[in-house]
N, C-alpha and C positions, 0 to 999 in steps of 0.2 A: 257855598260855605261862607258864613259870616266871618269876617275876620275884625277883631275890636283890638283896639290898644287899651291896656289898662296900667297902672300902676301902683306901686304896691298899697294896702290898704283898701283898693278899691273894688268893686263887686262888678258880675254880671247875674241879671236877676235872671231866670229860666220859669214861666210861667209863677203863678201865685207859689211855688212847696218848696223851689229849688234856688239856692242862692251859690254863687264860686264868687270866690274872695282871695284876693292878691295876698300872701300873706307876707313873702318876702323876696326879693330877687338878689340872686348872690353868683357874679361872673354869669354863668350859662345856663344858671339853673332857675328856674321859678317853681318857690313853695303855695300850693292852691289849698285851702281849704272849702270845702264841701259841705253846706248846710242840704240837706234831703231828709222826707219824711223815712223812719225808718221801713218803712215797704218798698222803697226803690232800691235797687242793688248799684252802687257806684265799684266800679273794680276798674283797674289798670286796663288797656285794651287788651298786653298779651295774657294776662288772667282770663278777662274776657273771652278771649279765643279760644283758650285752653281750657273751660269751660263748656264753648259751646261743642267744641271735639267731641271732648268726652260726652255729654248729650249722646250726639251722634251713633257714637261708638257701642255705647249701654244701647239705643235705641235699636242698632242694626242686630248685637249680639240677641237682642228681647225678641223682635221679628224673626231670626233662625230658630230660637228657641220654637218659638211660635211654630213658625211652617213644619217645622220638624215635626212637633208633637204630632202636628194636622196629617202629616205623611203616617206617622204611625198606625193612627186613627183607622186614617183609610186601607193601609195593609189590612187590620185587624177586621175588616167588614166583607 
């Protein structure tokens, strides 16, 4: 992991599309602003995670659906 010290005002560039910028530091909190092309999805990480869950979750419920139908299938022959 890189770890940088920035302050406020200041950037870290992410290849040519992607810029974070210090925007403010207040006691424990740091405000980040996010320049990204809009085809990147920038989201929280627990967004992120809850997210990829649900994927998951649609993906497994679509594979039962899946097998199921196939199980019928094969009754019906």
């Amino acid at each position: 992991m890189l770890v940088l010290t920035r302050k406020s005002n200041q950037s870290i560039q992410i290849g040519d599309d992607i810029e974070i910028k210090i925007v403010a530091v207040e006691g424990d909190q740091v405000k980040i602003g996010i320049d990204a092309p809009q085809h990147v999805d920038v989201h929280r990480k627990e967004i992120y995670l809850d997210i990829q869950e649900e994927n998951n979750q649609a993906v497994e419920k679509d594979n039962l659906s899946i097998l199921e139908a196939l199980s019928q299938q094969m009754k019906q022959k």
